[in-house]
CHARMM-style PDB file with segment names, atoms N, HN, CA, C and O in Angstrom:
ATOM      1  N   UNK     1      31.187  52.145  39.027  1.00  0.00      PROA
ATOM      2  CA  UNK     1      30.349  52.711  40.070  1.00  0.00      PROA
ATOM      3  C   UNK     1      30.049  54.192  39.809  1.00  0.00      PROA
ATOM      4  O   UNK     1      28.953  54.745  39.901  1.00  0.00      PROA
ATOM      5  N   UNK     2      31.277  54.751  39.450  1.00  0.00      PROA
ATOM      6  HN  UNK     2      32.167  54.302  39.375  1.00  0.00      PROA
ATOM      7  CA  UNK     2      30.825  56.348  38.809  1.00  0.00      PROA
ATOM      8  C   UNK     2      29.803  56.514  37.874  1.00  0.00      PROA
ATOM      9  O   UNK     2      29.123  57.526  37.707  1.00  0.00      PROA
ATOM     10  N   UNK     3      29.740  55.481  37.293  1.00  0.00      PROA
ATOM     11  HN  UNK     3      30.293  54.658  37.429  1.00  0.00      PROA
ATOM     12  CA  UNK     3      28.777  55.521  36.050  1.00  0.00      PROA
ATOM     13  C   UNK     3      27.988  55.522  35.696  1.00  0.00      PROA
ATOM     14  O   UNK     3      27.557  55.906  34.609  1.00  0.00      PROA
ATOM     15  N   UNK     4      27.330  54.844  36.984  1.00  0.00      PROA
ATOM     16  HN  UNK     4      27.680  54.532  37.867  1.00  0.00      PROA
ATOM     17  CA  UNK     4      25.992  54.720  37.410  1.00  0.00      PROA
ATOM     18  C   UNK     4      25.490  55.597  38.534  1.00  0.00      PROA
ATOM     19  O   UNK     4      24.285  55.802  38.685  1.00  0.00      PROA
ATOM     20  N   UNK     5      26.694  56.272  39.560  1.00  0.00      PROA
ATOM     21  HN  UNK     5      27.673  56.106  39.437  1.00  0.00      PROA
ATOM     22  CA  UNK     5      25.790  57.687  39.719  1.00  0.00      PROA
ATOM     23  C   UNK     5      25.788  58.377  38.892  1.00  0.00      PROA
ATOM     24  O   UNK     5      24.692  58.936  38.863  1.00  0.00      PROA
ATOM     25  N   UNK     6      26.758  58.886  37.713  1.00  0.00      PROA
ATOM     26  HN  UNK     6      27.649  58.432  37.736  1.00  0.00      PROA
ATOM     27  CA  UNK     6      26.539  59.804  37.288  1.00  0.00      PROA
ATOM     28  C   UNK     6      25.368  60.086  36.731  1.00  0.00      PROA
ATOM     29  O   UNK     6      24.711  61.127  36.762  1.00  0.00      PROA
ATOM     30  N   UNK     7      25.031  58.369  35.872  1.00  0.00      PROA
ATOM     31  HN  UNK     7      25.565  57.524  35.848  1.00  0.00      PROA
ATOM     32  CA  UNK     7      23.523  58.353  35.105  1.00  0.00      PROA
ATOM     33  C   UNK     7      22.347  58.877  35.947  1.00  0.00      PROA
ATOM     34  O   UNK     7      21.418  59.500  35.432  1.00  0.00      PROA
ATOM     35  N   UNK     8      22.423  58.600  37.270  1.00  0.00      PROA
ATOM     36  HN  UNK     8      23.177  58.095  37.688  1.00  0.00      PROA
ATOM     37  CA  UNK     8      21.394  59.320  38.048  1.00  0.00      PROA
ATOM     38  C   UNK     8      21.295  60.532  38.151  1.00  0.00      PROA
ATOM     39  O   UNK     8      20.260  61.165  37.945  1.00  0.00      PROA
ATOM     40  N   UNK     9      22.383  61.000  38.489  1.00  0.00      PROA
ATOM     41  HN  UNK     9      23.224  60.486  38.657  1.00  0.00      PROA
ATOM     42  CA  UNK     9      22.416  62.561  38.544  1.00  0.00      PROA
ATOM     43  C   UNK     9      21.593  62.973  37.277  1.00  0.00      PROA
ATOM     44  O   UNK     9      20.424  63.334  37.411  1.00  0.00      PROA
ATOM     45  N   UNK    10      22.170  62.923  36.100  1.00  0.00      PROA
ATOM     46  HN  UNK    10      23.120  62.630  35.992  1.00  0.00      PROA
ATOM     47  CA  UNK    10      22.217  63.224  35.299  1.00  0.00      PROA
ATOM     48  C   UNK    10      20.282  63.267  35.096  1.00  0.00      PROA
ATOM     49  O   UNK    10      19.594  64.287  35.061  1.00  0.00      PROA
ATOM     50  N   UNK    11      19.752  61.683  34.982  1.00  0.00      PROA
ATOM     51  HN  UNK    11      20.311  60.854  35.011  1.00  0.00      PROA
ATOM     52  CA  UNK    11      18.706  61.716  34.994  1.00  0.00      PROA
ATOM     53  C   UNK    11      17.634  62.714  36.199  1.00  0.00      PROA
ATOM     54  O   UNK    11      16.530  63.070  35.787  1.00  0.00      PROA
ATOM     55  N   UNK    12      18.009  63.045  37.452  1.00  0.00      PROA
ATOM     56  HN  UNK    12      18.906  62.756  37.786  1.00  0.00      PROA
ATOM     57  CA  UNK    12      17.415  64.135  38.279  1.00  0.00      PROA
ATOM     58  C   UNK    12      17.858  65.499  37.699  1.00  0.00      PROA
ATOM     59  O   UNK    12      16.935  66.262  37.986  1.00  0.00      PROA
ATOM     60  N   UNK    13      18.508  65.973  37.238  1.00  0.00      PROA
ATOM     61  HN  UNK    13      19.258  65.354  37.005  1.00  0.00      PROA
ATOM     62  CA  UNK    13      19.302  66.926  36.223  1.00  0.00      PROA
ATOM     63  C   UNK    13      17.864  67.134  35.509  1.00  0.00      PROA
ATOM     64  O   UNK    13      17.076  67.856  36.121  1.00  0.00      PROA
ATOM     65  N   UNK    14      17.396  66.522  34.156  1.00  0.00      PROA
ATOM     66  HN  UNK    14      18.036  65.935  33.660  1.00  0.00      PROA
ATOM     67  CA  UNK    14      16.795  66.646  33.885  1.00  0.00      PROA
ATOM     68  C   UNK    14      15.666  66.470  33.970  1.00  0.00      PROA
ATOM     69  O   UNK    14      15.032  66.887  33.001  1.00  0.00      PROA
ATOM     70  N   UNK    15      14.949  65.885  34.954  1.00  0.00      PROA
ATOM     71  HN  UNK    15      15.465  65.546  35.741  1.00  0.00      PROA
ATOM     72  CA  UNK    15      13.349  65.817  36.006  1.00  0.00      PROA
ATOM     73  C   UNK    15      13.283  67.159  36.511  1.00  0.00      PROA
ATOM     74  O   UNK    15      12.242  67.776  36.285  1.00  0.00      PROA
ATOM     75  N   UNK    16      14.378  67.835  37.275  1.00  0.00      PROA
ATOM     76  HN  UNK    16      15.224  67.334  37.458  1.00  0.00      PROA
ATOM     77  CA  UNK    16      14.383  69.081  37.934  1.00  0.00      PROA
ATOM     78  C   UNK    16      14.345  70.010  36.710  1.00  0.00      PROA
ATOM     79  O   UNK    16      13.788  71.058  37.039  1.00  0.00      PROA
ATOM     80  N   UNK    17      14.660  70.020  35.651  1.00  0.00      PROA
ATOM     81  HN  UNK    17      15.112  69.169  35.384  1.00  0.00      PROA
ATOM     82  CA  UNK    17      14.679  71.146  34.253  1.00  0.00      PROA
ATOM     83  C   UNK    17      13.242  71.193  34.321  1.00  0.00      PROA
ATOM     84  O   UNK    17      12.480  72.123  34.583  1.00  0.00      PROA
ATOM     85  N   UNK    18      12.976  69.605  33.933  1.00  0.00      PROA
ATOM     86  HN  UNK    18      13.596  68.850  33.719  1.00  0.00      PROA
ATOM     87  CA  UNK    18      11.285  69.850  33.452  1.00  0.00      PROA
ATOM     88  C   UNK    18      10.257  70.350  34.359  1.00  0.00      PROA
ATOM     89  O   UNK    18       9.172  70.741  33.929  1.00  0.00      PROA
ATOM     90  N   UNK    19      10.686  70.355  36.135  1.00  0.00      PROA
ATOM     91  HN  UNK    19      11.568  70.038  36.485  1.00  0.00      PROA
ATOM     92  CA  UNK    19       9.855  71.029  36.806  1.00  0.00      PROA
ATOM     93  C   UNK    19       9.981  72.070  36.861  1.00  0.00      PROA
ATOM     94  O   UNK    19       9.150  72.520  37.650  1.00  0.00      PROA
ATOM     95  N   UNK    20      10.683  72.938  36.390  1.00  0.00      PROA
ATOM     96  HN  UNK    20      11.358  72.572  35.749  1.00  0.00      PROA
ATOM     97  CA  UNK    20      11.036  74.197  36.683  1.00  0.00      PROA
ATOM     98  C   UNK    20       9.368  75.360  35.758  1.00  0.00      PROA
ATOM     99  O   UNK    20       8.592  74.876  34.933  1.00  0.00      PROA
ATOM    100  N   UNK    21       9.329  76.546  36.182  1.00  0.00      PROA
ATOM    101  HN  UNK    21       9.959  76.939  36.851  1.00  0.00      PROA
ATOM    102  CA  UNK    21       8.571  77.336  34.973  1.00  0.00      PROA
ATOM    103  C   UNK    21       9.190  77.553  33.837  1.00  0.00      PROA
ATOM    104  O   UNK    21      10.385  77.287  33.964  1.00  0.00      PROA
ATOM    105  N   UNK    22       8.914  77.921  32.775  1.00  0.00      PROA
ATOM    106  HN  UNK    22       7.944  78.138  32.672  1.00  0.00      PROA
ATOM    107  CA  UNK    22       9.328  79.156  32.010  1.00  0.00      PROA
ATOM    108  C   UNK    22       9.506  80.225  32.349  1.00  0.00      PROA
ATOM    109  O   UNK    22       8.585  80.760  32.966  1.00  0.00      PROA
ATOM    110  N   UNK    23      10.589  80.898  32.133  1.00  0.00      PROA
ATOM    111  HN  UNK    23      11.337  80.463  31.632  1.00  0.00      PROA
ATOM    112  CA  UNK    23      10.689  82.360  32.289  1.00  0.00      PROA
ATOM    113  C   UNK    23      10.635  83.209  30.962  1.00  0.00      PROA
ATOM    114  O   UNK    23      10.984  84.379  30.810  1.00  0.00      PROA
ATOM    115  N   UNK    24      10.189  82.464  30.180  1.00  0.00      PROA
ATOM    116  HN  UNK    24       9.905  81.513  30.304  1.00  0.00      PROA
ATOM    117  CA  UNK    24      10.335  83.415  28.906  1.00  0.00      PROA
ATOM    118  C   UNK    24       9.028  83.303  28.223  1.00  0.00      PROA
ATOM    119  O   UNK    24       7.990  82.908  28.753  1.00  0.00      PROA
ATOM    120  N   UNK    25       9.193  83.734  26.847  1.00  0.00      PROA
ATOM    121  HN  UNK    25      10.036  84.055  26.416  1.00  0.00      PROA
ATOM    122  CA  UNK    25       8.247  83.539  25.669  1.00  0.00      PROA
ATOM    123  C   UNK    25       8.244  82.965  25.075  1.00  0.00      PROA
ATOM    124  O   UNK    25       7.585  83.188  24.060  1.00  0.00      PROA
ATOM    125  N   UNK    26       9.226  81.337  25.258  1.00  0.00      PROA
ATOM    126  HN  UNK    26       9.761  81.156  26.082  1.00  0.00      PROA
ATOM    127  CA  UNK    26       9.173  80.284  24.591  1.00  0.00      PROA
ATOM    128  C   UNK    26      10.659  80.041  23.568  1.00  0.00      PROA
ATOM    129  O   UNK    26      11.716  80.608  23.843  1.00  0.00      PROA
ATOM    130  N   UNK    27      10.539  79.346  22.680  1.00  0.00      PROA
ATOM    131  HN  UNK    27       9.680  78.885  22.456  1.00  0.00      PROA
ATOM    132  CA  UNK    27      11.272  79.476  21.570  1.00  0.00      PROA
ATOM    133  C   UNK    27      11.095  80.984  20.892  1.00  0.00      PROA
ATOM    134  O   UNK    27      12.045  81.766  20.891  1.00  0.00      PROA
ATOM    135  N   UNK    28       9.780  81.342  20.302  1.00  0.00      PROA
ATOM    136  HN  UNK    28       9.008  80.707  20.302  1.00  0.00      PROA
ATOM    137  CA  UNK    28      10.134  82.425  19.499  1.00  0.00      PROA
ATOM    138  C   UNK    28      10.833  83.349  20.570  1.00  0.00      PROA
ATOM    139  O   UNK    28      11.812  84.039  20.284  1.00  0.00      PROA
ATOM    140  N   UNK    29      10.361  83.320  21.605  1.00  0.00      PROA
ATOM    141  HN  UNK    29       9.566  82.760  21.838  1.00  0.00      PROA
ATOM    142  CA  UNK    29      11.419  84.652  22.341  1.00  0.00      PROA
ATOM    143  C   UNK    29      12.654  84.872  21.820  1.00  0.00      PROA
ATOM    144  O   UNK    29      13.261  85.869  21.428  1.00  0.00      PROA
ATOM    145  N   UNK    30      12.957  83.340  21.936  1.00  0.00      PROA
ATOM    146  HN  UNK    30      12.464  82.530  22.254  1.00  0.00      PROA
ATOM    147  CA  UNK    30      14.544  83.170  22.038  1.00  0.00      PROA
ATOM    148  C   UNK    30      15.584  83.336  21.107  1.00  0.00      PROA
ATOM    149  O   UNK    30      16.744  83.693  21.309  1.00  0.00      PROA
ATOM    150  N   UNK    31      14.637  82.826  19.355  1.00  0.00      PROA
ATOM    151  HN  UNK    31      13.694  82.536  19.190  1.00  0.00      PROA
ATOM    152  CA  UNK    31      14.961  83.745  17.909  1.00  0.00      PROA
ATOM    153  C   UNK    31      14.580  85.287  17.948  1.00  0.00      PROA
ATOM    154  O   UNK    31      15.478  85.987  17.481  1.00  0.00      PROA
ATOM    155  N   UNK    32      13.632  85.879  18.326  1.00  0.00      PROA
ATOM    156  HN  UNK    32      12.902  85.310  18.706  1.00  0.00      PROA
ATOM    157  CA  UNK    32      13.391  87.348  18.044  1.00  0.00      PROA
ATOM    158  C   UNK    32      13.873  88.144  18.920  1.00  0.00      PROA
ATOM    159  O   UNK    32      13.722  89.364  18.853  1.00  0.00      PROA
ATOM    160  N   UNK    33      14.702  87.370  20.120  1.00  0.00      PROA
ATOM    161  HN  UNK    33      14.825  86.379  20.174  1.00  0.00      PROA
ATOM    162  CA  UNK    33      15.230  88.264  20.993  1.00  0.00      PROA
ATOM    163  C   UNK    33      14.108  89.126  21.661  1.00  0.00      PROA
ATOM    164  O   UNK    33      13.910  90.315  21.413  1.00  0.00      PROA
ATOM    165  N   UNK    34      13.383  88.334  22.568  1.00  0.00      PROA
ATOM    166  HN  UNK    34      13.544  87.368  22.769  1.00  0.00      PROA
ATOM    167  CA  UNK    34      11.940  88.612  23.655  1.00  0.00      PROA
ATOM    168  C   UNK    34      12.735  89.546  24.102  1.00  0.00      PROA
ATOM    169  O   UNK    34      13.843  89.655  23.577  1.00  0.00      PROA
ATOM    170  N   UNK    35      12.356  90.406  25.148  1.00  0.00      PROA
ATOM    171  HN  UNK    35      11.456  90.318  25.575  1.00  0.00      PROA
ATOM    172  CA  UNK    35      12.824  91.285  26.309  1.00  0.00      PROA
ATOM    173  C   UNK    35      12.609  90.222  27.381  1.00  0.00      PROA
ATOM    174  O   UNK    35      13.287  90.731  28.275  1.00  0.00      PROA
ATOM    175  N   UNK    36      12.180  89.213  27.849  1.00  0.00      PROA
ATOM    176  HN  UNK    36      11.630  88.800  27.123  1.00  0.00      PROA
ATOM    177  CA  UNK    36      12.016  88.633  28.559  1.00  0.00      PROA
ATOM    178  C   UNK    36      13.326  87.780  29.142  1.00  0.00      PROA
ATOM    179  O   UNK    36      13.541  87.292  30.252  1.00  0.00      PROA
ATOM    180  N   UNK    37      14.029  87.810  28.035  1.00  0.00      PROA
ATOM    181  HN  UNK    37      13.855  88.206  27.134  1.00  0.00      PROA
ATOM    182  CA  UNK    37      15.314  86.585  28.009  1.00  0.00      PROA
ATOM    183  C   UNK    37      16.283  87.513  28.782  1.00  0.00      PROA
ATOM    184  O   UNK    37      16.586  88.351  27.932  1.00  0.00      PROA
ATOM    185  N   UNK    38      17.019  87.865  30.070  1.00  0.00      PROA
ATOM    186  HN  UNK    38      16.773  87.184  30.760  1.00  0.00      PROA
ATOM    187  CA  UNK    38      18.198  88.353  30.399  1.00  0.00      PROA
ATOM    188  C   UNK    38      18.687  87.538  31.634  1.00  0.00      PROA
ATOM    189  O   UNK    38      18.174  87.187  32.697  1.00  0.00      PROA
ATOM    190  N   UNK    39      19.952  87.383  31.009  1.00  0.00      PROA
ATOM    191  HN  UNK    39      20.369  87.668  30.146  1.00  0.00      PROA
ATOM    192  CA  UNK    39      20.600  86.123  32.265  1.00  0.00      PROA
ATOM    193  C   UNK    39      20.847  87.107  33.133  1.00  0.00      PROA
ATOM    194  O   UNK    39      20.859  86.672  34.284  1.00  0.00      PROA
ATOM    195  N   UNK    40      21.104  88.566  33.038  1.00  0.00      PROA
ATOM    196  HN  UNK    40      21.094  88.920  32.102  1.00  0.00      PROA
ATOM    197  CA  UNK    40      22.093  89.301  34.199  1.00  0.00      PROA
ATOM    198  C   UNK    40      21.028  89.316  35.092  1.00  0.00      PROA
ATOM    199  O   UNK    40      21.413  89.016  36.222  1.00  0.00      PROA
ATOM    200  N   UNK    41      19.445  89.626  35.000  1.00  0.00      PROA
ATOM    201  HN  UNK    41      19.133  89.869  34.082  1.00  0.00      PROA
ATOM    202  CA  UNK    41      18.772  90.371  35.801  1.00  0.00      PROA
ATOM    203  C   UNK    41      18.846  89.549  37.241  1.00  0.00      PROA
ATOM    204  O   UNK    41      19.630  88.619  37.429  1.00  0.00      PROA
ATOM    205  N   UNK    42      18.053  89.965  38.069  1.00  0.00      PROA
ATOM    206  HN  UNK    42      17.417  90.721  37.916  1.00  0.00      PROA
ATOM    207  CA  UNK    42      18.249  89.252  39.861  1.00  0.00      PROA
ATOM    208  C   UNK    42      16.696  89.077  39.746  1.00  0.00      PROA
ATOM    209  O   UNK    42      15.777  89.869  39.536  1.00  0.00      PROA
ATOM    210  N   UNK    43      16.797  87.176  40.054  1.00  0.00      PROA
ATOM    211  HN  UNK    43      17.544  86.533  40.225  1.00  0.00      PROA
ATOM    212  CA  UNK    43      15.922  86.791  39.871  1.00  0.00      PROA
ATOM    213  C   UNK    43      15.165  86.192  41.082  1.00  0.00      PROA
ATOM    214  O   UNK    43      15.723  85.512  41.943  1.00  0.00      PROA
ATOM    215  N   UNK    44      13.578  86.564  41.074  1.00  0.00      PROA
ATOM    216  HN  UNK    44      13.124  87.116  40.374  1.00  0.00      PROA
ATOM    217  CA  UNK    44      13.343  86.471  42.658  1.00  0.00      PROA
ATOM    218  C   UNK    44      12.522  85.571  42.728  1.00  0.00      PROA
ATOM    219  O   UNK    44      11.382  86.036  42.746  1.00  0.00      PROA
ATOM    220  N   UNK    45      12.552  84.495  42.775  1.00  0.00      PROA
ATOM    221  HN  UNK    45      13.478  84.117  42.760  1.00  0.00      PROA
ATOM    222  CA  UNK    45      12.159  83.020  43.037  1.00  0.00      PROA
ATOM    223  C   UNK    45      11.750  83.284  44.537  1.00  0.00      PROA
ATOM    224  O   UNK    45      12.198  84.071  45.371  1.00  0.00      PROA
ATOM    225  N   UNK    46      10.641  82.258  44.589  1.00  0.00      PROA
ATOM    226  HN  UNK    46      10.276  81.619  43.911  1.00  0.00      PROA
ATOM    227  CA  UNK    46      10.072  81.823  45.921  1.00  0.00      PROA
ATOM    228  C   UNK    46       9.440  80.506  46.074  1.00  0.00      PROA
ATOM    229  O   UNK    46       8.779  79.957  45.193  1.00  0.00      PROA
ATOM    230  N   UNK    47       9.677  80.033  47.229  1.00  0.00      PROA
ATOM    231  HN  UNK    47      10.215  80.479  47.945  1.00  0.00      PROA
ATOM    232  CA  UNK    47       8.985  78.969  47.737  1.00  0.00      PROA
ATOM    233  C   UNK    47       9.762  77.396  47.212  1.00  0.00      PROA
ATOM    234  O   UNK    47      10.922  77.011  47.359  1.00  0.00      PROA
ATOM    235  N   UNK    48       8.559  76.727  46.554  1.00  0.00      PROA
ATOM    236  HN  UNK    48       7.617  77.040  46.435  1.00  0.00      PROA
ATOM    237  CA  UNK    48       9.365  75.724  45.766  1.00  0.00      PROA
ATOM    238  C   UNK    48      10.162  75.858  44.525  1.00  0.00      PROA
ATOM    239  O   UNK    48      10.980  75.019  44.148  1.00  0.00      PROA
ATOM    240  N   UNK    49       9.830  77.146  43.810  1.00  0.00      PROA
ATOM    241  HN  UNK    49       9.166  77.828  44.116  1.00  0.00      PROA
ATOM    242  CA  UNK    49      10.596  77.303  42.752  1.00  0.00      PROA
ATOM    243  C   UNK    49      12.075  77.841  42.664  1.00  0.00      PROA
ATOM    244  O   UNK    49      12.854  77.920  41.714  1.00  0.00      PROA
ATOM    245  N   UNK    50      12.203  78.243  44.235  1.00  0.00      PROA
ATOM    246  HN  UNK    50      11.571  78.179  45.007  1.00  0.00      PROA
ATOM    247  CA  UNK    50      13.837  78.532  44.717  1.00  0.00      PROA
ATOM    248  C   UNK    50      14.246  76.985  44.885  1.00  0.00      PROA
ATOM    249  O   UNK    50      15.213  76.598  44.228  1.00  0.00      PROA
ATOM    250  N   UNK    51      13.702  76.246  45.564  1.00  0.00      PROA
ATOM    251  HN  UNK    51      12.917  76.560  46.098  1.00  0.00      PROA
ATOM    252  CA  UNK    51      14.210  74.710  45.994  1.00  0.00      PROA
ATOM    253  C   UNK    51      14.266  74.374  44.795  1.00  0.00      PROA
ATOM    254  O   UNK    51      15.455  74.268  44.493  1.00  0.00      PROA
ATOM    255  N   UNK    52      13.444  74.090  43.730  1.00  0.00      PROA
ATOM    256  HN  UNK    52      12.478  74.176  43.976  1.00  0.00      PROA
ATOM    257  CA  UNK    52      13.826  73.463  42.399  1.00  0.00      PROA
ATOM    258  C   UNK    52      14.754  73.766  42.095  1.00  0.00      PROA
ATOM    259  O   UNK    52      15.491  72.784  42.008  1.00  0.00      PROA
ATOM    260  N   UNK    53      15.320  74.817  41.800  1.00  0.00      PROA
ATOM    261  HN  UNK    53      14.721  75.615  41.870  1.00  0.00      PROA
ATOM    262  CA  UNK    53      16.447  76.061  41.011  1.00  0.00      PROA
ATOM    263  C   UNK    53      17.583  76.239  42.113  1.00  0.00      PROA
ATOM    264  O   UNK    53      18.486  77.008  41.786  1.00  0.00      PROA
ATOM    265  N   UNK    54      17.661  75.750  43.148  1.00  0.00      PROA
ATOM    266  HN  UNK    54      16.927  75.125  43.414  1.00  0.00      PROA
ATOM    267  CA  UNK    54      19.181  75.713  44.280  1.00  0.00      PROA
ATOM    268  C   UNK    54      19.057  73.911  44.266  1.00  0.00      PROA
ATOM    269  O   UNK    54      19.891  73.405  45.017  1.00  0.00      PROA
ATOM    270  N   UNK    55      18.214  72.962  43.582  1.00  0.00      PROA
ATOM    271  HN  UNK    55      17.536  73.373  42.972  1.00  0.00      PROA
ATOM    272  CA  UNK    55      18.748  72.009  43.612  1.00  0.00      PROA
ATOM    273  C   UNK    55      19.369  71.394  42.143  1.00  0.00      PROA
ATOM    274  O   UNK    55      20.255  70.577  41.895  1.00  0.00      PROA
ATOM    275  N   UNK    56      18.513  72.152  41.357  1.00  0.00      PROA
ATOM    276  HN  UNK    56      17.793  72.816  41.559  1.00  0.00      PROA
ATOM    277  CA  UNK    56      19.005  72.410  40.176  1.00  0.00      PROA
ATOM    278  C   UNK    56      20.882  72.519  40.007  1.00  0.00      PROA
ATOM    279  O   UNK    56      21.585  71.544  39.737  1.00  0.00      PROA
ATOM    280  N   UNK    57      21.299  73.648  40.194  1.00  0.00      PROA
ATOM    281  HN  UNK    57      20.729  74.440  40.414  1.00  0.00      PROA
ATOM    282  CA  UNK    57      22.262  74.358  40.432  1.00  0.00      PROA
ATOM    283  C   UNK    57      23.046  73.256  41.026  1.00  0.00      PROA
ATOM    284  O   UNK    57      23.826  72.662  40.282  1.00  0.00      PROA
ATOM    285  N   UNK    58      22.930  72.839  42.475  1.00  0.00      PROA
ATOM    286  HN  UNK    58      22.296  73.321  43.080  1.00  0.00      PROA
ATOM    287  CA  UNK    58      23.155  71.753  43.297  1.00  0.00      PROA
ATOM    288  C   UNK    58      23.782  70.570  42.405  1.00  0.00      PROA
ATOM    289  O   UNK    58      24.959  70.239  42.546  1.00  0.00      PROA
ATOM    290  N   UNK    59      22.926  69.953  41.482  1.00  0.00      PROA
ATOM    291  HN  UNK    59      21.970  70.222  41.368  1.00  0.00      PROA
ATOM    292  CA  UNK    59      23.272  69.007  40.584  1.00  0.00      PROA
ATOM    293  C   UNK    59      23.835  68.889  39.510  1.00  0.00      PROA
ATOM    294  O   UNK    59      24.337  67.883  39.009  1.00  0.00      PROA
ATOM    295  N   UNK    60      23.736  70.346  38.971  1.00  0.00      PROA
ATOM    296  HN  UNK    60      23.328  71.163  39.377  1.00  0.00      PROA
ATOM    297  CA  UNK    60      24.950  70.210  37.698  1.00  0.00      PROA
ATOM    298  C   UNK    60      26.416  70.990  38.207  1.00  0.00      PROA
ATOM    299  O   UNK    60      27.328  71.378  37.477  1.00  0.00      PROA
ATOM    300  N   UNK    61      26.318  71.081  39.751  1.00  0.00      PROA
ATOM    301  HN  UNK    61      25.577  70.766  40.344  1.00  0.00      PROA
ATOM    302  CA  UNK    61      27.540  71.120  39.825  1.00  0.00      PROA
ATOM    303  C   UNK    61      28.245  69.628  40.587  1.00  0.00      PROA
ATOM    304  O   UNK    61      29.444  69.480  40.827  1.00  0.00      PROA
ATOM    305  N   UNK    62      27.209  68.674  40.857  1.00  0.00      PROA
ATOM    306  HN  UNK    62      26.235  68.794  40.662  1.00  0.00      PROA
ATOM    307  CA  UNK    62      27.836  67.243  41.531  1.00  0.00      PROA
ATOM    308  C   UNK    62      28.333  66.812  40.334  1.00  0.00      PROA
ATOM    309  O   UNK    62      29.456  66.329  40.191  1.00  0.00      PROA
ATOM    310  N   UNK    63      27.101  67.061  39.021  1.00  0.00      PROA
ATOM    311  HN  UNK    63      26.188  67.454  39.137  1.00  0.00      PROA
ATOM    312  CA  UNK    63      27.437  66.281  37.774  1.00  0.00      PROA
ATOM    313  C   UNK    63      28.875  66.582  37.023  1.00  0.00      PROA
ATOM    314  O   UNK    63      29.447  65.760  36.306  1.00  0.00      PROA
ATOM    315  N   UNK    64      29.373  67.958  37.329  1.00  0.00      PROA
ATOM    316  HN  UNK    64      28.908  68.625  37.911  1.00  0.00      PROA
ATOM    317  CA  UNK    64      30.724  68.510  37.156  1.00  0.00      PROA
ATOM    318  C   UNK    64      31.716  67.645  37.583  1.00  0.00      PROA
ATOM    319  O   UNK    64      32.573  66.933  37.061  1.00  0.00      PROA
ATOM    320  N   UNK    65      31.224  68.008  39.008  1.00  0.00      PROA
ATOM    321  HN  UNK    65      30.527  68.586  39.432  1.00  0.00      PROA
ATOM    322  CA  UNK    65      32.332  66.931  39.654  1.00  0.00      PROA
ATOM    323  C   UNK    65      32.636  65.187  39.404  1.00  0.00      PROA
ATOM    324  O   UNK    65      33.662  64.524  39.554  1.00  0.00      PROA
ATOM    325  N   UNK    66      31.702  64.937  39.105  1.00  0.00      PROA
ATOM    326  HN  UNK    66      30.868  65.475  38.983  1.00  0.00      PROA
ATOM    327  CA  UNK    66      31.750  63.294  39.150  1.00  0.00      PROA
ATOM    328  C   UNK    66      32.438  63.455  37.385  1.00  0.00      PROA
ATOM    329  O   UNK    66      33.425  62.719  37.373  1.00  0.00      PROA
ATOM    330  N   UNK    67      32.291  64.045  36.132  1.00  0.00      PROA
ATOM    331  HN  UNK    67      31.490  64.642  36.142  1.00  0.00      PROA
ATOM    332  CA  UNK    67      32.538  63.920  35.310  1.00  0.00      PROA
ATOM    333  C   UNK    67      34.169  64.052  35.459  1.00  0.00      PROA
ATOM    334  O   UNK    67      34.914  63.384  34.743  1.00  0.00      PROA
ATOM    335  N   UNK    68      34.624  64.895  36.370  1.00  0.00      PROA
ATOM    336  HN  UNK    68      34.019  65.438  36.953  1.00  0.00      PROA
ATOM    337  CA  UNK    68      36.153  65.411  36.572  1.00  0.00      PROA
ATOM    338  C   UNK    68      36.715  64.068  37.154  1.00  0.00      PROA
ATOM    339  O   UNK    68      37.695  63.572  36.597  1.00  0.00      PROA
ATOM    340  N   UNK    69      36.047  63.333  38.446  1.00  0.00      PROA
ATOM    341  HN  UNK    69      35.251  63.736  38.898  1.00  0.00      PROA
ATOM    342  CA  UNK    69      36.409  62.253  39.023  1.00  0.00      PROA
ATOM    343  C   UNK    69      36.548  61.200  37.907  1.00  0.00      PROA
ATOM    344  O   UNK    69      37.646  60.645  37.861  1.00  0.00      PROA
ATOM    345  N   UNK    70      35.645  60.838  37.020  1.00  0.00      PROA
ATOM    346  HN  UNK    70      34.753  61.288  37.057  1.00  0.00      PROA
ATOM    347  CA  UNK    70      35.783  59.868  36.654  1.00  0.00      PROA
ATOM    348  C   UNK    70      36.883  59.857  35.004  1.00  0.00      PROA
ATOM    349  O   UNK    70      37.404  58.937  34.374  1.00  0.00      PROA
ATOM    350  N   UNK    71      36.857  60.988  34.858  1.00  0.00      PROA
ATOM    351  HN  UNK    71      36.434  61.735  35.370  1.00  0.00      PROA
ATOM    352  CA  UNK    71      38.549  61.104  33.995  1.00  0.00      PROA
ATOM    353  C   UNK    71      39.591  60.955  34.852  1.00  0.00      PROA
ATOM    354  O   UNK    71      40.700  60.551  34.504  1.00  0.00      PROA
ATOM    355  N   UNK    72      39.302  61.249  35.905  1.00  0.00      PROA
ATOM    356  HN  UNK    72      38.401  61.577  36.188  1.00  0.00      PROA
ATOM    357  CA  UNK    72      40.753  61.348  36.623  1.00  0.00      PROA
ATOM    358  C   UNK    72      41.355  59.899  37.075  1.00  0.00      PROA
ATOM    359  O   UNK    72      42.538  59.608  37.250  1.00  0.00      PROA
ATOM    360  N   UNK    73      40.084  58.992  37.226  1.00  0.00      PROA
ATOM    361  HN  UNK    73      39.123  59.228  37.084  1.00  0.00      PROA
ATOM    362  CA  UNK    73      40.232  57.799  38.081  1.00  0.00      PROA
ATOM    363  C   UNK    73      40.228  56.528  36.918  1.00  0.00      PROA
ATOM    364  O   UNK    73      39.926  55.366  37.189  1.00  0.00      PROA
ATOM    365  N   UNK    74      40.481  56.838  36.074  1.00  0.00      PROA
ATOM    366  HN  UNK    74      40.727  57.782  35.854  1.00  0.00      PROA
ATOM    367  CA  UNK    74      39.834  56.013  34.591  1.00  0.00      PROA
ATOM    368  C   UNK    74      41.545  55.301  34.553  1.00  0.00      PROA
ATOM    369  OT1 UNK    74      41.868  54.519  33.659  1.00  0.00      PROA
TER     370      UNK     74
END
């Protein structure tokens, strides 16, 4: 039964990635070291792109959990 939520999660996990924007310059940003790329900065999302990104968040921390449950319960 874990196994098959987890696969869900997992699969909304990544539906919610792909809706999200870019925040960067792509791949090359990410080899040439863009200025665009900084995890520290405070990032100011609005509207639906906060709901994407707090459900985001939301789900890879259920997916945490269910991965912990289902070692534990195995």
């Amino acid at each position: 039964m874990l196994d098959i939520i987890l696969m869900i999660v997992a699969i909304i996990i990544i539906l919610l990635t792909l809706l999200q924007s870019g925040k960067s310059e792509g791949m090359s940003g990410a080899f040439t070291g863009g200025n665009g790329l900084n995890l520290f900065t405070n990032v100011k999302e609005r509207g639906p792109e906060k709901i994407i990104a707090n459900a985001t968040l939301a789900m890879g921390i259920l997916f945490f959990l269910l991965v912990i449950a289902e070692n534990l319960f195995k």
